[in-house]
C-alpha positions in Angstrom: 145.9 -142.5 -13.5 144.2 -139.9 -11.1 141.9 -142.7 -9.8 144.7 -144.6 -9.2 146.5 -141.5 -7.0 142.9 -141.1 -5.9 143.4 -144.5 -4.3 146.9 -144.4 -3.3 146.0 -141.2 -1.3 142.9 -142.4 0.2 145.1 -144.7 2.4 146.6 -142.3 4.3 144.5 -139.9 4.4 152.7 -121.3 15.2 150.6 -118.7 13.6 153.8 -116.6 13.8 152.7 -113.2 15.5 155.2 -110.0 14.9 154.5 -107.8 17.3 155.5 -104.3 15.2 158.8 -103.5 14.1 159.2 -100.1 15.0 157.9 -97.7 12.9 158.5 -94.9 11.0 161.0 -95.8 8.2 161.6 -94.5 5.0 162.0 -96.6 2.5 165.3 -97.4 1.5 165.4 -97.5 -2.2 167.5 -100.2 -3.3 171.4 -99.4 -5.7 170.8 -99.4 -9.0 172.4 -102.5 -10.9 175.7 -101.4 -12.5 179.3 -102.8 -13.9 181.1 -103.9 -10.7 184.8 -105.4 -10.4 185.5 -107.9 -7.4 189.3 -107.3 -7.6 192.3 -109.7 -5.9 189.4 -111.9 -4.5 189.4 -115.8 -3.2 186.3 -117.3 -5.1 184.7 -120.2 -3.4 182.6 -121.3 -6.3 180.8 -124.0 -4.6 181.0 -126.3 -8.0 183.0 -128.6 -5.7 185.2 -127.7 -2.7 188.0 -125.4 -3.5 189.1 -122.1 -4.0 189.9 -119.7 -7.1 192.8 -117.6 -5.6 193.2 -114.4 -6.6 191.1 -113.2 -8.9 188.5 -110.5 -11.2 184.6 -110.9 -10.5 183.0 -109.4 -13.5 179.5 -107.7 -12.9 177.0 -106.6 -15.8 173.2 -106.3 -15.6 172.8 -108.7 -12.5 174.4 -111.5 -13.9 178.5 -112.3 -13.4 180.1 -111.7 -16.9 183.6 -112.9 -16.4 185.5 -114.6 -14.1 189.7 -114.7 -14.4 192.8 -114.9 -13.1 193.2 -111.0 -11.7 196.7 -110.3 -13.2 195.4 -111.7 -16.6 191.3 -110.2 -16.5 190.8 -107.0 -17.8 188.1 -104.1 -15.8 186.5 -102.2 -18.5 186.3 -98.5 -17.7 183.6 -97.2 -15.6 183.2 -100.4 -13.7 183.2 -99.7 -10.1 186.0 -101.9 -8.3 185.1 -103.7 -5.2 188.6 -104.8 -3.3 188.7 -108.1 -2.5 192.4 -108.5 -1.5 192.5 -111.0 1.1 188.9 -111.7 1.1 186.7 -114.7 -0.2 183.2 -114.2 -2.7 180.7 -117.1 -2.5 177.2 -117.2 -3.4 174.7 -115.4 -0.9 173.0 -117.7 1.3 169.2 -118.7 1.6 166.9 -119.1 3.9 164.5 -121.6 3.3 162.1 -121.1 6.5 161.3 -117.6 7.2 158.7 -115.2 7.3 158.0 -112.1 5.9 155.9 -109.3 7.8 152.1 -108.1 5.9 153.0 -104.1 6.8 155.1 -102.7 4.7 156.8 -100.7 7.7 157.7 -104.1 9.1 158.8 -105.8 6.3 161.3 -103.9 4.8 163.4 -103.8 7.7 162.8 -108.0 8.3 164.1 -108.1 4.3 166.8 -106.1 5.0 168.1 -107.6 8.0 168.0 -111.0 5.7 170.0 -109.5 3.1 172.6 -107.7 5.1 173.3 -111.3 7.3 173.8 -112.6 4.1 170.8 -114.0 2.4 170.3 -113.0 -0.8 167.2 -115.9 -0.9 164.1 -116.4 1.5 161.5 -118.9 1.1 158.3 -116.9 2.4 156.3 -119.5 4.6 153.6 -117.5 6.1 151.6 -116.6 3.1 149.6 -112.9 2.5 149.1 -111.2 -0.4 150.2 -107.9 0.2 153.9 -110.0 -0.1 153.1 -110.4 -3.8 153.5 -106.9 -4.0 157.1 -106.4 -1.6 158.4 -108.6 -4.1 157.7 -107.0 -7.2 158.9 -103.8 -5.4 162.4 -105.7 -3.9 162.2 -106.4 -7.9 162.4 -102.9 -9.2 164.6 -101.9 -6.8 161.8 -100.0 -4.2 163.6 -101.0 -1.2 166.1 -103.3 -0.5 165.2 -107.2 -0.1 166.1 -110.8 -0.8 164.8 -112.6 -4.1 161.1 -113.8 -2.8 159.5 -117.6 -2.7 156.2 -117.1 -1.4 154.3 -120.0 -0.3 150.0 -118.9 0.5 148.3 -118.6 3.9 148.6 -121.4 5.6 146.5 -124.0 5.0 145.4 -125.7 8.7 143.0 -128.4 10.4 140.3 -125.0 11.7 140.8 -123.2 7.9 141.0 -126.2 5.7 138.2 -128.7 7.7 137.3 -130.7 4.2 138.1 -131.5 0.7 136.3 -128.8 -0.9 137.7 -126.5 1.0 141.2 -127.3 0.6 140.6 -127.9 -3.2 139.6 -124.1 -3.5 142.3 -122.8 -1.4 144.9 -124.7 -3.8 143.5 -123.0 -6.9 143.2 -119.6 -5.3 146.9 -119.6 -4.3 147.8 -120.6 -7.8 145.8 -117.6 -9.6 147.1 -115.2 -7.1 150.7 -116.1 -8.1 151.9 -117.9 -5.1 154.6 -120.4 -5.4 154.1 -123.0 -2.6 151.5 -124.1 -0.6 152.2 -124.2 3.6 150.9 -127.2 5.0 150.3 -127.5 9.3 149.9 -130.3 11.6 146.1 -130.8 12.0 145.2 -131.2 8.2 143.1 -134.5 8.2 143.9 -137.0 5.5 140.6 -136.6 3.8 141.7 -132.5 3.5 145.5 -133.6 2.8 144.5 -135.4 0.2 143.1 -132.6 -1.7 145.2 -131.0 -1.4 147.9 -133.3 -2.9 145.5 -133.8 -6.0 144.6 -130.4 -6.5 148.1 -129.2 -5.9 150.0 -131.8 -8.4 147.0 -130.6 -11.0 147.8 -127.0 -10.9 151.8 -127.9 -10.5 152.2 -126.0 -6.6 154.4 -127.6 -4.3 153.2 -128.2 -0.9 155.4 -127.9 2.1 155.8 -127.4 5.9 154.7 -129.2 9.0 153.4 -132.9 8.7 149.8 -133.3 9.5 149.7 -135.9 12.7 147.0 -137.5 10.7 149.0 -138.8 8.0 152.4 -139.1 9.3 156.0 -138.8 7.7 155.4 -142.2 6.1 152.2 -140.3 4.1 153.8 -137.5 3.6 157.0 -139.2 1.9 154.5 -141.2 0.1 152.6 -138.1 -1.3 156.1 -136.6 -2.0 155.6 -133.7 -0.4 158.4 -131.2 -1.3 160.0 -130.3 1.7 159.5 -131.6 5.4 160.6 -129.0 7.8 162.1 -129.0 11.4 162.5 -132.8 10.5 158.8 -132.2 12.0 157.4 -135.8 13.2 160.5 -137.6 12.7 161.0 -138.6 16.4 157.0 -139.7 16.3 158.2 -142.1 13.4 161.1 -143.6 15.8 158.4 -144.9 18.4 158.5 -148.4 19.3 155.1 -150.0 18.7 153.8 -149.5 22.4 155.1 -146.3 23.2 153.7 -144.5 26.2 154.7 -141.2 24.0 151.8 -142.3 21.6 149.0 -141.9 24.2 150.2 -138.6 26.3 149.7 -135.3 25.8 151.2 -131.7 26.1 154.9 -131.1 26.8 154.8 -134.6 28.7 154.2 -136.1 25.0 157.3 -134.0 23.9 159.5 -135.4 26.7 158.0 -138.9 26.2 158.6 -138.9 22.4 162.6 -138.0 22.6 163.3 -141.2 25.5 161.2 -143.5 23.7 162.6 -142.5 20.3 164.4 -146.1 18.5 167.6 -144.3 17.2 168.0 -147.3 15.0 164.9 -146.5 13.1 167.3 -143.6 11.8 169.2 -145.0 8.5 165.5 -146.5 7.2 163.9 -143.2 7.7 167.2 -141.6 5.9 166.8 -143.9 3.0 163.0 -143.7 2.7 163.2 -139.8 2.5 166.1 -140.2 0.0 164.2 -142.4 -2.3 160.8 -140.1 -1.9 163.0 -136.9 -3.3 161.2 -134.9 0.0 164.0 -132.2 1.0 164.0 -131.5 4.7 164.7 -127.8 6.3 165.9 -128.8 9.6 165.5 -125.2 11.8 168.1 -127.5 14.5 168.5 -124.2 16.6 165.5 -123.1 17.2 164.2 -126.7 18.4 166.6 -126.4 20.6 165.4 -123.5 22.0 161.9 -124.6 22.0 162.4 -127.6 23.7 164.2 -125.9 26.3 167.8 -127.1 26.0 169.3 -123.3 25.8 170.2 -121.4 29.0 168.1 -118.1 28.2 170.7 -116.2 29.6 172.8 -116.7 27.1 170.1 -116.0 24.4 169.4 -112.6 25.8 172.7 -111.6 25.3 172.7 -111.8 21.6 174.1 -108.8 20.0 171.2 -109.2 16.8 168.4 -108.9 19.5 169.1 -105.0 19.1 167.2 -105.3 15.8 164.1 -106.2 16.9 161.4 -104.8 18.8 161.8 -104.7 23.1 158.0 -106.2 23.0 159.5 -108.8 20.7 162.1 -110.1 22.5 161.1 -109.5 26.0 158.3 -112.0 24.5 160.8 -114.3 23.4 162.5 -114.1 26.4 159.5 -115.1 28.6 158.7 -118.2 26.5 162.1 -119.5 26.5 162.4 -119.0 30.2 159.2 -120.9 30.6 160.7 -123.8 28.3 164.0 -124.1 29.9 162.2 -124.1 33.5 159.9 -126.8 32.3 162.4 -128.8 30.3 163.3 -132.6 31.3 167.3 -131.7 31.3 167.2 -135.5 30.0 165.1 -135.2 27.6 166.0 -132.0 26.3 169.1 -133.2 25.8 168.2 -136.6 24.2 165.5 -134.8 21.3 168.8 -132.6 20.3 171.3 -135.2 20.4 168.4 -137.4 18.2 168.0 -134.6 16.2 171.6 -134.1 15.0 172.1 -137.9 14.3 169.3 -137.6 12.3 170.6 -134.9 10.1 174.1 -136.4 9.8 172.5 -139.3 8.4 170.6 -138.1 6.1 173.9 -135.8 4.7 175.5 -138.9 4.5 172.3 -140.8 2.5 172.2 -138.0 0.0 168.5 -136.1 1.5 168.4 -133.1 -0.3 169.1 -130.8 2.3 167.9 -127.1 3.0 169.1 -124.3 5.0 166.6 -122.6 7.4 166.1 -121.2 10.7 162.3 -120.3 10.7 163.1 -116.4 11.5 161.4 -114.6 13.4 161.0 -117.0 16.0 162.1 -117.0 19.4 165.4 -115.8 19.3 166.0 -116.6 15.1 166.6 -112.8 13.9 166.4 -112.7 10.4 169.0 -113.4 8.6 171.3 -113.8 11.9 169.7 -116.6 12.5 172.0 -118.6 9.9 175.1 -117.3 11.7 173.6 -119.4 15.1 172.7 -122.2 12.5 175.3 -123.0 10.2 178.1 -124.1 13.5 175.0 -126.4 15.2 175.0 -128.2 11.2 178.4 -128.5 11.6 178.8 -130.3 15.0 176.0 -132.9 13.8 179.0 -134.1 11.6 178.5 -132.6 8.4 181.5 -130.7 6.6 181.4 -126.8 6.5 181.4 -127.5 2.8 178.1 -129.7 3.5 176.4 -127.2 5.5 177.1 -124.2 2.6 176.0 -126.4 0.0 172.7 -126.5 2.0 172.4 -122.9 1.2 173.4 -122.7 -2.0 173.7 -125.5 -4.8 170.8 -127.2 -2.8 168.3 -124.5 -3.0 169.1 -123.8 -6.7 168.4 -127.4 -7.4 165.0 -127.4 -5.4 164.0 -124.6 -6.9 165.1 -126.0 -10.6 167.2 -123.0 -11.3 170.7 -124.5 -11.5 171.4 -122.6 -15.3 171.1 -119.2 -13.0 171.7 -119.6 -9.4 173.3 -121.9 -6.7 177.4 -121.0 -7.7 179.7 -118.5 -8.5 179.7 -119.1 -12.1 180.0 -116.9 -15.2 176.2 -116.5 -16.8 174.8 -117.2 -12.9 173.0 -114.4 -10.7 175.1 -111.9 -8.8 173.6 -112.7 -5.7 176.9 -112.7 -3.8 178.8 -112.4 -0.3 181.9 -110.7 0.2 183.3 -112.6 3.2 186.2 -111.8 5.6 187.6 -115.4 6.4 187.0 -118.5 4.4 184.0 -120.5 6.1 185.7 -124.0 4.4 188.3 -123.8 7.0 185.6 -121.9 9.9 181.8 -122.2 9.2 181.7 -118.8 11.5 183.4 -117.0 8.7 179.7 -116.5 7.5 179.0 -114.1 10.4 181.5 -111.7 9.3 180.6 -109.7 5.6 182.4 -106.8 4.0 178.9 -106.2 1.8 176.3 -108.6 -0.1 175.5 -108.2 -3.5 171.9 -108.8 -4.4 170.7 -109.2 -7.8 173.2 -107.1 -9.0 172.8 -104.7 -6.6 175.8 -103.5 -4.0 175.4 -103.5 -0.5 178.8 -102.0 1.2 179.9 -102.7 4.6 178.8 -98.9 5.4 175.4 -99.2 3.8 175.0 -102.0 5.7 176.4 -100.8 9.1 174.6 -97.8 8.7 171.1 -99.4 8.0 171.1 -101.6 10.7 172.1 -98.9 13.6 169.3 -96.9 12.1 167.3 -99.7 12.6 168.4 -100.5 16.8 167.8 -97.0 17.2 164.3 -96.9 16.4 163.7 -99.8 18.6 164.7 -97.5 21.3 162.1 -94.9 20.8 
């Protein structure tokens, strides 16, 4: 059999940069798990697409213990009561692209910010090992974070040049305890390869970029687990003779969205479908980076207060210089592409995954989602779609439906206590009154408090 993969493989064969979070904070130790009561709460259970009204949350030991009717479930004594009257409980949100800082300074306010925007989940995809040990401390309840999937160090075309290579990398990220392996664009297929042998032996999952080398055809045929920012997609949508397929730089970009065969869109769909690959499609940020957002508008944001000045005033050079330099036309043709392409595969049944790739230009973590979730929804997909993205979809990535992905009894209390319903507004997510965390309680005034603290210290 592994001479046969051996063969099937042989045919195919942005180092993100965080320029200091202020420093200087003390570590927030995390609530202590306890008994908690959501009372008179809306429950969107996201099992299918309806509402429980008006009822008891039961909390005990990070896991919800009951779930009833409010006038008819009884709160044991010395459980502490969360009111819910008029508001709606669904499970937190994930993000399946982000990145996690290697000082500790740094990343306890980036885990933070995810939790208090609402996700209770983050997919680490810039590997280091010091984030080995922020998770075990989010786990203990040092400081306040999201529950951790941490893929390695990235594994590239300069760090991973051959075989050998790439097989040791593999089997070091397995004995250090990673989870997933990050794979980038300039992996050739001899190193690819390797690394889908070596990876499938030890049981990693291998995710990311696709490597120009081998295509999304070799990467759907090597199953990789998740493609993300629908990354080479447009390159698979070239007419044979393509000028895109020759040029270079951002002419190549530009090129590769006017040349793009839209109807090459339902076979790609289908092929991913039938190859189990889940796609993270980061549709915001593209935008951004291909110069189809007025910068003005992304200076503005409110959540840039949380972030370093250096940070954003580097953010908001680059996306000057992209909207400066942008074909208007083509902008607007790789985003209108870009959409169809993730209605479609909704509609084919790709196993889709909510991300953002925060920090990136303009994606603050966590806040990110809340610029996300309404682009997901104008592509044609139902808010329902687009929370199921973030929810039942990551639990069933992950393989971890007995314990996450709905507001069940038995499941994880990772939870958001929302003002509006986002069923009937997808920008009801923006708006929280306090995120529960493995058990853990974060109020409103925690959660306010924490996060001026935080824009203060990026005045200093």
């Amino acid at each position: 059999m592994k001479t046969i993969t051996r063969r099937l493989l042989s045919v195919f064969f942005v180092t993100l940069t965080l320029t200091g979070l202020a420093a200087g904070t003390s570590y927030a130790q995390a609530p202590v798990q306890g008994n908690y009561a959501f009372t008179n709460v809306n429950v969107i259970p996201m099992d299918t697409e309806h509402v429980l009204e008006d009822q008891t949350v039961l909390v005990e030991a990070g896991r919800i213990a009951a779930i009833g009717s409010a006038a008819s479930t009884p709160v044991p004594n010395g459980t502490t009561r969360i009111d819910g009257r008029g508001k709606f409980l669904m499970p937190g949100i994930a993000e399946m692209h982000g990145h996690i800082p290697v000082s500790q300074v740094e990343a306890e306010d980036v885990l933070f910010l995810y939790v208090a925007a609402g996700a209770t989940t983050v997919r680490g995809m810039q590997g280091h090992a010091n984030q080995l040990q922020y998770r075990q401390q989010v786990r203990t309840g040092e400081f306040i974070g999201p529950r951790m999937w941490l893929a390695a160090p990235a594994m590239r075309g300069n760090n991973v040049p051959n075989a050998e290579t790439a097989e040791r990398l593999v089997r070091e990220a397995k004995a250090q305890g990673f989870d997933l392996l990050k794979v980038h664009e300039g992996l050739s297929t001899v190193a690819y390869a390797a690394i889908v042998l070596t990876a499938t032996e030890v049981g990693l999952p291998w995710g990311g970029h696709v490597s120009a080398h081998v295509g999304v055809p070799g990467a759907l045929v090597a199953k990789q687990s998740t493609i993300d920012h629908l990354d080479d997609y447009l390159e698979a949508m070239q007419p044979a003779g393509s000028p895109a397929l020759s040029a270079a730089g951002p002419e190549r970009n530009q090129l590769i969205a006017l040349n793009a065969d839209a109807a090459r869109i339902p076979e790609l769909a289908r092929a991913t479908r039938e190859a189990g690959v889940a796609v993270v499609p980061t549709q915001i940020l593209w935008e951004v980076l291909r110069g189809n957002r007025d910068p003005a508008t992304l200076i503005s944001r409110e959540e840039n207060r949380y972030m370093p000045p250096t940070t954003v005033e580097t953010w908001t050079n680059r996306s000057r210089n992209a909207y400066a330099n942008a074909s208007r036309e083509a902008s607007a043709r790789e985003a209108e592409l870009r959409q169809r392409l993730l209605k479609a595969m909704s509609d084919e049944g790709v196993l889709i995954l909510m991300g953002t790739d925060a920090p990136q230009v303009f994606s603050v973590p966590g806040f990110s989602l809340h610029r996300e979730l309404p682009l997901m929804v104008e592509s044609g997909m139902t808010p329902y779609e687009v929370l199921r993205t973030g929810t039942v979809n990551v639990a069933q990535f992950f393989e971890i439906e007995d314990r996450a992905g709905t507001v069940t009894v038995g499941k994880n209390a990772d939870l958001l206590l929302l003002d509006a319903n986002p069923l009937e507004n997808i920008n009801a997510i923006a708006t929280n009154s306090g995120v529960m965390v493995d058990g853990r309680w974060l109020s409103p005034e925690l959660i306010r408090a924490r996060l001026e603290r935080i824009a203060q210290q990026n005045l200093r």
